[in-house]
C-alpha positions as CSV (number, residue, x, y, z in Angstrom):
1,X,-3.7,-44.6,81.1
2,X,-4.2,-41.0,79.2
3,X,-2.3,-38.5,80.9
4,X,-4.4,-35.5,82.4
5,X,-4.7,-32.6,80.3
6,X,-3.4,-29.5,81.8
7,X,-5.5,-26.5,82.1
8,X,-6.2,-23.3,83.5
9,X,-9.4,-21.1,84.3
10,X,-10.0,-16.9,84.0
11,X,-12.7,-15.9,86.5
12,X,-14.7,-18.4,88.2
13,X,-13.4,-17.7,91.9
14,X,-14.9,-18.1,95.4
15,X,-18.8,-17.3,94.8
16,X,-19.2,-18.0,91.3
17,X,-21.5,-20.5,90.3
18,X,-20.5,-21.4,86.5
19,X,-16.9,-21.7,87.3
20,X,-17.8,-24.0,90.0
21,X,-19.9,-26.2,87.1
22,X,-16.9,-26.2,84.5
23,X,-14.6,-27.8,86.9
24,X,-16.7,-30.7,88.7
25,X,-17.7,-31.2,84.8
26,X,-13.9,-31.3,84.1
27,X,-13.2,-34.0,86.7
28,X,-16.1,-36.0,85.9
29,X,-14.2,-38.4,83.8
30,X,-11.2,-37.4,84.8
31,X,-8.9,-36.3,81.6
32,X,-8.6,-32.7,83.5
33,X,-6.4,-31.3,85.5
34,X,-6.6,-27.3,87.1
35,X,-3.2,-26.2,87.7
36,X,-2.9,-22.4,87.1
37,X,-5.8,-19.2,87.0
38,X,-6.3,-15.5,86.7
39,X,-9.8,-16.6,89.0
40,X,-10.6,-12.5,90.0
41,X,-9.7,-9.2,88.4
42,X,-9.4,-8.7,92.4
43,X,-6.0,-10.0,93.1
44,X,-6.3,-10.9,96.5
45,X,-9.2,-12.6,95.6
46,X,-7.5,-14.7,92.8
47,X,-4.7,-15.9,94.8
48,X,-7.7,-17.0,97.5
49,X,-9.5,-18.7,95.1
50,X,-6.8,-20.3,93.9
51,X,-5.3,-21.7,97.2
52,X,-8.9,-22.8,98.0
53,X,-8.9,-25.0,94.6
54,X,-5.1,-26.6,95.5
55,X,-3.7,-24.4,92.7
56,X,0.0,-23.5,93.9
57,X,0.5,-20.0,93.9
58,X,3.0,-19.2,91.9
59,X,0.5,-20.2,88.9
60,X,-2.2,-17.6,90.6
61,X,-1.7,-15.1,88.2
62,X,-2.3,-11.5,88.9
63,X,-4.4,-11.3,85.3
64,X,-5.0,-13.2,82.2
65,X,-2.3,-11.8,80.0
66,X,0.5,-12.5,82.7
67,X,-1.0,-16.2,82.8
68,X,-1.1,-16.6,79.0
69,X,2.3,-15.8,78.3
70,X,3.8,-17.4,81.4
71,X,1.9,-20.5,81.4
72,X,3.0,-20.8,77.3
73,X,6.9,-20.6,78.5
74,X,6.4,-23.6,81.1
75,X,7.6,-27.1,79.8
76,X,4.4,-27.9,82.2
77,X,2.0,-24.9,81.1
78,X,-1.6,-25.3,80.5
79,X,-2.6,-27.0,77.1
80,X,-6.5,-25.4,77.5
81,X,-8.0,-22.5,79.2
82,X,-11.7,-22.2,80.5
83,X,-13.1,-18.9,80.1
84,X,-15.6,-18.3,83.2
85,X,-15.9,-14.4,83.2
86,X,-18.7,-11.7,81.8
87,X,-19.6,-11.7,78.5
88,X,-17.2,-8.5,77.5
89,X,-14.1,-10.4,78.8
90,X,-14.8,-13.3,76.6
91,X,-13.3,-11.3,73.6
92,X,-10.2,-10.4,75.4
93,X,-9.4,-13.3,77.3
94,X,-9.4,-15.6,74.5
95,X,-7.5,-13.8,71.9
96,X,-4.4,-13.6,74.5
97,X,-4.4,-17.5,74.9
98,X,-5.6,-18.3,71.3
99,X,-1.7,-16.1,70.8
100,X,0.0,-18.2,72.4
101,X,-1.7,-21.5,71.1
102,X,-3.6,-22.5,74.0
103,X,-6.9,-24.0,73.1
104,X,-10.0,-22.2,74.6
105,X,-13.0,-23.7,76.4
106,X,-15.4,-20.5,76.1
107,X,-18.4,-19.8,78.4
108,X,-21.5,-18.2,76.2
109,X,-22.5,-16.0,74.4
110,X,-19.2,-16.0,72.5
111,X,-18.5,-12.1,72.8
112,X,-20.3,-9.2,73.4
113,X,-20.7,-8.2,69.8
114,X,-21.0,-9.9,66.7
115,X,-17.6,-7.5,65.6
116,X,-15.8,-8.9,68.1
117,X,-17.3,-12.6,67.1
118,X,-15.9,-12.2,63.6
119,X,-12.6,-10.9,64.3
120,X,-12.1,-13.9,66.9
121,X,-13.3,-16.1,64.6
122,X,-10.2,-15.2,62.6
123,X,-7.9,-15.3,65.3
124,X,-9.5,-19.0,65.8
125,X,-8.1,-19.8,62.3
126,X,-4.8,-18.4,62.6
127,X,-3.7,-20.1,65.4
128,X,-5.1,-23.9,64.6
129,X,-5.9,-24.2,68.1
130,X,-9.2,-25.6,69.3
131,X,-12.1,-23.3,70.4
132,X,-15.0,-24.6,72.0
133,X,-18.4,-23.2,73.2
134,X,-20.1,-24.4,76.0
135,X,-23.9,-24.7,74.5
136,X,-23.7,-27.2,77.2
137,X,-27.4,-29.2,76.8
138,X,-25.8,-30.1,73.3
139,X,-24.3,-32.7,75.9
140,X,-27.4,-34.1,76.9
141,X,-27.5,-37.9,75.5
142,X,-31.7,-38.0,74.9
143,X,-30.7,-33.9,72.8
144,X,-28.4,-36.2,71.0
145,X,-30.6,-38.9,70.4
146,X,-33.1,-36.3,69.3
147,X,-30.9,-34.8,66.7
148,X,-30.5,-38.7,65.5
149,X,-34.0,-39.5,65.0
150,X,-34.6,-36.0,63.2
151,X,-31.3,-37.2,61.0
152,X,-32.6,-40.7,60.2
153,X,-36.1,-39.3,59.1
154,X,-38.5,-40.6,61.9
155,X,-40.0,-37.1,62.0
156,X,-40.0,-36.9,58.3
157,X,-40.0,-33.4,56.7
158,X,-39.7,-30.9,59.4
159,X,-42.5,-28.5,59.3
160,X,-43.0,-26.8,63.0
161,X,-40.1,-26.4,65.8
162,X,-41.0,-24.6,69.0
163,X,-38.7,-24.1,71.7
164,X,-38.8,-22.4,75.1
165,X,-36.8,-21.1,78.1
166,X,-38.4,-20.0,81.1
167,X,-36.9,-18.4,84.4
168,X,-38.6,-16.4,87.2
169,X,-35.0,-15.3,89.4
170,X,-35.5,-11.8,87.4
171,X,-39.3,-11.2,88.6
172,X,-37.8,-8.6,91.1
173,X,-35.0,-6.0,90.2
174,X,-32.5,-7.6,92.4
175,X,-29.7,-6.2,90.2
176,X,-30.0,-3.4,93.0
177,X,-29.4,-5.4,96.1
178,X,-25.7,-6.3,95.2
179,X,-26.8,-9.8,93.6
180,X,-23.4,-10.1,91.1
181,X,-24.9,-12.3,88.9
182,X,-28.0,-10.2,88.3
183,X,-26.0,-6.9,88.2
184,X,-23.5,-8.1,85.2
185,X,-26.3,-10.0,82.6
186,X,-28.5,-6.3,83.5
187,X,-25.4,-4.2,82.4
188,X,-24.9,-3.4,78.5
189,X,-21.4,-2.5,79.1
190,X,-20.8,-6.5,80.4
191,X,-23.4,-8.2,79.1
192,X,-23.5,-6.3,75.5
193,X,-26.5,-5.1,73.8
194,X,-28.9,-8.1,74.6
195,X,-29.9,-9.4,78.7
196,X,-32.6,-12.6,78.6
197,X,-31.8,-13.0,74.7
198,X,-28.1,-13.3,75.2
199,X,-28.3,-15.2,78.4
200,X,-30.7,-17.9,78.3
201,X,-32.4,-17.2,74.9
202,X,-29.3,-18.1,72.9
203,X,-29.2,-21.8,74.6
204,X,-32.9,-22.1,73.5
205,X,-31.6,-20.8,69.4
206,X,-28.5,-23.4,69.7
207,X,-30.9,-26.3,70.8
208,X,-33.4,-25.6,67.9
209,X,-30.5,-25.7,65.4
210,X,-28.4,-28.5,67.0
211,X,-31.3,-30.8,67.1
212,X,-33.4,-29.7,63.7
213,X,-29.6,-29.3,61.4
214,X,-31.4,-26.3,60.3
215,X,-30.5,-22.9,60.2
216,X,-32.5,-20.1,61.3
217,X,-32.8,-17.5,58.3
218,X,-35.4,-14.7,59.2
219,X,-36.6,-13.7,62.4
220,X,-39.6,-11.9,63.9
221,X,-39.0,-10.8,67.4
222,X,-40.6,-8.4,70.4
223,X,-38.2,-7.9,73.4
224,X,-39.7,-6.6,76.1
225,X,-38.0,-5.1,79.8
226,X,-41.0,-6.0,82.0
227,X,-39.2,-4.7,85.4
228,X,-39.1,-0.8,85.6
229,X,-35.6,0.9,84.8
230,X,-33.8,-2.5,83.8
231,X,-31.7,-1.6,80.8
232,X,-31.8,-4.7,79.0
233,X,-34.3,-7.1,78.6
234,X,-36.2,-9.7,80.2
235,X,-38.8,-11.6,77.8
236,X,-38.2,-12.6,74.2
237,X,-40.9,-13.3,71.9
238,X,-39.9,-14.3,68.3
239,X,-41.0,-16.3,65.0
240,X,-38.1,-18.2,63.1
241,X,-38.2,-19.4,59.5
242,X,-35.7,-21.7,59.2
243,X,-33.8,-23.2,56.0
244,X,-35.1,-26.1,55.7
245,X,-38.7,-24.7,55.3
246,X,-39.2,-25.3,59.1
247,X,-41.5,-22.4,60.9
248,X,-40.5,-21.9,64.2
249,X,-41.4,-19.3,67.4
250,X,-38.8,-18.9,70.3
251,X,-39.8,-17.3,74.1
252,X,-37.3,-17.1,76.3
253,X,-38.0,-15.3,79.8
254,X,-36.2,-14.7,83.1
255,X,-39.5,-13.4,84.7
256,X,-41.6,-15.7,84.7
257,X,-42.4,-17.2,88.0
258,X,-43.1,-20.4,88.7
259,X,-40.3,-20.9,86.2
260,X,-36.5,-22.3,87.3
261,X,-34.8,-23.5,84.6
262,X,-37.6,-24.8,82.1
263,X,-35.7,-25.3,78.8
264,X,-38.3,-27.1,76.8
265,X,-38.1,-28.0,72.7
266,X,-41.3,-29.5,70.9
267,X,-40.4,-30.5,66.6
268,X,-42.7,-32.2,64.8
269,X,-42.7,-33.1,61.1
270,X,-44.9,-35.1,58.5
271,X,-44.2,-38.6,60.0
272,X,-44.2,-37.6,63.6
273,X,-43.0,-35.3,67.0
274,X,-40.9,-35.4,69.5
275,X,-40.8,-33.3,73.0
276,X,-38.0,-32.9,76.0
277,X,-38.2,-31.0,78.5
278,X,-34.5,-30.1,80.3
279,X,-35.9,-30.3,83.6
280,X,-36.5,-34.1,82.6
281,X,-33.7,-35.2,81.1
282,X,-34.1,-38.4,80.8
283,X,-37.1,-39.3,78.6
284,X,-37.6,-38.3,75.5
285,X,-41.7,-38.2,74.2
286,X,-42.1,-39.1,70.4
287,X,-44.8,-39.2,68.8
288,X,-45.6,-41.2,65.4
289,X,-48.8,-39.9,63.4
290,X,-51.1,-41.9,64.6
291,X,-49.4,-44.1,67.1
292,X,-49.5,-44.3,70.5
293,X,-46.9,-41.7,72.4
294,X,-43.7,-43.2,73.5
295,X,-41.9,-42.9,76.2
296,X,-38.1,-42.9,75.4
297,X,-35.7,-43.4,78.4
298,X,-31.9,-42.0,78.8
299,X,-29.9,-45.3,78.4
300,X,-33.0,-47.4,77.5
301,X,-32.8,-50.8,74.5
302,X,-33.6,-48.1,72.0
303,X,-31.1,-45.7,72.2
304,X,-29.0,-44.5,69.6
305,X,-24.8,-45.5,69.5
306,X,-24.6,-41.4,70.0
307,X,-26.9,-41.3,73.0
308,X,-24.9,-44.2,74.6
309,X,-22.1,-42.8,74.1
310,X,-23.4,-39.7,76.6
311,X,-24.2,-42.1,78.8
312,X,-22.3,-43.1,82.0
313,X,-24.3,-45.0,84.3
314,X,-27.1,-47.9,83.8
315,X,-30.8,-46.8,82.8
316,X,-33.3,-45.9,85.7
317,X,-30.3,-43.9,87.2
318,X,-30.9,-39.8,86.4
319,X,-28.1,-37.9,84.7
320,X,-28.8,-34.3,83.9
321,X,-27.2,-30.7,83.9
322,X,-23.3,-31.5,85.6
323,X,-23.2,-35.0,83.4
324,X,-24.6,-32.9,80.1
325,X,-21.8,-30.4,81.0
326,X,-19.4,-33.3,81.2
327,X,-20.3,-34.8,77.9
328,X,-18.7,-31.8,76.4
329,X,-15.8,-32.0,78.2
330,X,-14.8,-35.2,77.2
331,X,-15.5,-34.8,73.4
332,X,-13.2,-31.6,74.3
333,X,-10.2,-34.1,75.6
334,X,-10.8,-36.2,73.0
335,X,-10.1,-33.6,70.8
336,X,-7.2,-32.1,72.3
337,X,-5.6,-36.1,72.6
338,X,-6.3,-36.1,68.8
339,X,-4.6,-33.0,67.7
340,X,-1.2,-33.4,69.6
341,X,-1.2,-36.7,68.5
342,X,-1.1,-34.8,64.6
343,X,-5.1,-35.1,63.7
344,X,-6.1,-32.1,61.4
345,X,-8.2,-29.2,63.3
346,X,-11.1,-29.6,60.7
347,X,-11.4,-33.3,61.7
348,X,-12.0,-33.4,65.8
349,X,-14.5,-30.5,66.0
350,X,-17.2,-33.6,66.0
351,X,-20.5,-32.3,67.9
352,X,-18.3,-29.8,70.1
353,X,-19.7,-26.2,69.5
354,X,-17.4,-23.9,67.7
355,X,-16.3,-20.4,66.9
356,X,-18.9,-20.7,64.0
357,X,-22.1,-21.7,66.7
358,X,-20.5,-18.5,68.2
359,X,-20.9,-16.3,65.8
360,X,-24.2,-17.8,64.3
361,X,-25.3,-16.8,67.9
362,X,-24.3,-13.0,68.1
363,X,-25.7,-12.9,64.2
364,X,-29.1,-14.2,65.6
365,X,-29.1,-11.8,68.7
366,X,-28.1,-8.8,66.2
367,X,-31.3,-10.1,63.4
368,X,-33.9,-9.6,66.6
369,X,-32.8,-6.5,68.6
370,X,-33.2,-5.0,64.8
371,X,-36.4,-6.9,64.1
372,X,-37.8,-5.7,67.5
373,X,-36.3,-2.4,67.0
374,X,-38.5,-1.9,63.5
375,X,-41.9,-3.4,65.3
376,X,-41.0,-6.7,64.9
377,X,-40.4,-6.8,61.3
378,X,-39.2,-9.7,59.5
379,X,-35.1,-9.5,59.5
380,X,-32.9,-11.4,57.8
381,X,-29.7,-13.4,60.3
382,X,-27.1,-12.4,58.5
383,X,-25.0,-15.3,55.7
């Protein structure tokens, strides 16, 4: 039986929605255990949070820095750390653990700015510890099995790739009626320079990429603040060209009602298309030219080894967001079991989202804030 792999969480205390999602994902195969957290920069808070999880309290640290070098000193000290906070803590958070060699499990967007990307990026490679992102749909076993089919050629050449995330919960400015999670993605000092893009709109660029193995190289884009006085924002319009030749178009909007969490990706090529919808997740639509559409079910005869592999329980059963969430975790474990057992850092990454989807992400949001900026001309994403 694998031992439990040790680890500890910053942010994520009583109230906070992702944290609560990282650990049930954690424990769903069990190969995690929480022991120790810095859960609030509001100490009482922390040391509340933590009691409520069964975290003793002599591991409820006061902050992040305390917790990184303390928990490194323990014979018993956390081997991971989940990074649950704003977007402007990532930067900080990380580079204290990544010091002391404790891998990092980091919520997204990576940073908030593509400086502070590149220079993490760097402290990624100096300490040979694992860092993962949690694009967490990358998870999902029919977005796996989608990625497959594009690999194997069933599309053919790639020629059109549309993707789409829709929201409504910013309609209304409700980052002025103490809603937390509204008031920090609204703020550029947490959030950084980009709100809707940053949030939602960099799941829908990860998706394209993960699932097309193309990189987007020139962008189009028009961001727009619909709600009067919100400082960043809340609709995203853009074209992609992509490297393989692809032409793409990307919305993403949290204002859009009618919409909850409506992640949606359509690719279609010479031979054929596919469609999946997150909301869904469990059938996959594909298309060959001039065929009749078919249906392709999570777990069903015709599923890929990699798309099994996602998979926990029989077909006709649903698995969605908590189980996609989960799927990373355990390539995450699998990793971390690989590289104390001696397996080179290169060689365990696998499908887990890096440091280098990070900072592909930030150099994506920086290409359309410019392009917007300059009327929505074409910019380049950086090399």
């Amino acid at each position: 039986m694998k031992q439990r792999i040790r680890i500890g969480m910053v942010g994520g205390g009583e109230g906070a929605f992702i944290g609560a999602v990282h650990r049930i994902a954690a424990r769903i195969d069990d190969r995690f255990e929480l022991v120790a957290g810095a859960l609030s920069s509001d100490v009482e808070r922390s040391k509340q949070s933590a009691l409520a999880l069964g975290i003793d309290i002599d591991r409820a640290y006061d902050t992040f820095t305390a917790m990184a070098v303390q928990e490194k000193q323990r014979t018993d000290g956390i081997q991971a750390v989940i990074i649950v906070t704003p977007n402007h803590m990532h930067f900080p958070v990380a580079q204290a653990f990544l010091q002391q060699g404790i891998h990092v499990i980091c919520d997204k967007p990576v940073t908030r700015t593509l400086e502070e990307a590149l220079a993490l990026e760097q402290q990624v490679r100096e300490s040979g510890a694992l860092f993962a992102l949690t694009h967490n749909y990358t998870g999902y076993p029919l977005v796996r099995h989608a990625q497959h089919l594009v690999q194997t050629g069933v599309l053919g050449t790639l020629r059109t790739i549309q993707v789409e995330y829709a929201q409504d919960w910013l309609t209304q400015k409700i980052e002025d009626t103490g809603n937390k999670q509204a008031q920090w993605r609204t703020d550029p000092s947490k959030s950084g320079l980009a709100g809707c893009l940053g949030d939602i709109g960099t799941h829908a660029f990860n998706l394209a990429c993960f699932i097309s193995g193309q990189d987007v190289e020139e962008v189009a884009a028009d961001l727009t603040a619909f709600v009067l006085g919100r400082q960043l924002d809340d609709n995203v319009h853009t074209m992609l060209r992509f490297s393989g030749g692809a032409k793409g178009m990307l919305w993403a909007s949290q204002v859009a009602p009618g919409n909850e969490n409506s992640l949606k990706i359509r690719l279609y090529g010479d031979k054929g298309g596919l469609e999946w919808a997150q909301e869904s997740p469990n059938e996959l639509w594909l298309s060959a030219f001039g065929e009749p559409t078919q249906r392709l079910t999570r777990a069903g005869a015709t599923m890929s080894p990699v798309a099994n592999a996602a998979s926990r329980i029989p077909a006709g059963h649903p698995e969605g967001y908590l189980e996609g969430f989960a799927t990373l975790y355990l390539d995450i474990a699998n990793a971390i079991d690989a590289l104390e057992k001696g397996a080179d850092i290169n060689s365990v990454q696998g499908l887990i989202p890096s440091i280098s989807d990070g900072v592909v992400g930030m150099k994506f949001i920086q290409a359309v804030l410019k392009s917007s900026e300059q009327n929505s001309a074409w910019q380049k994403v950086a090399p």
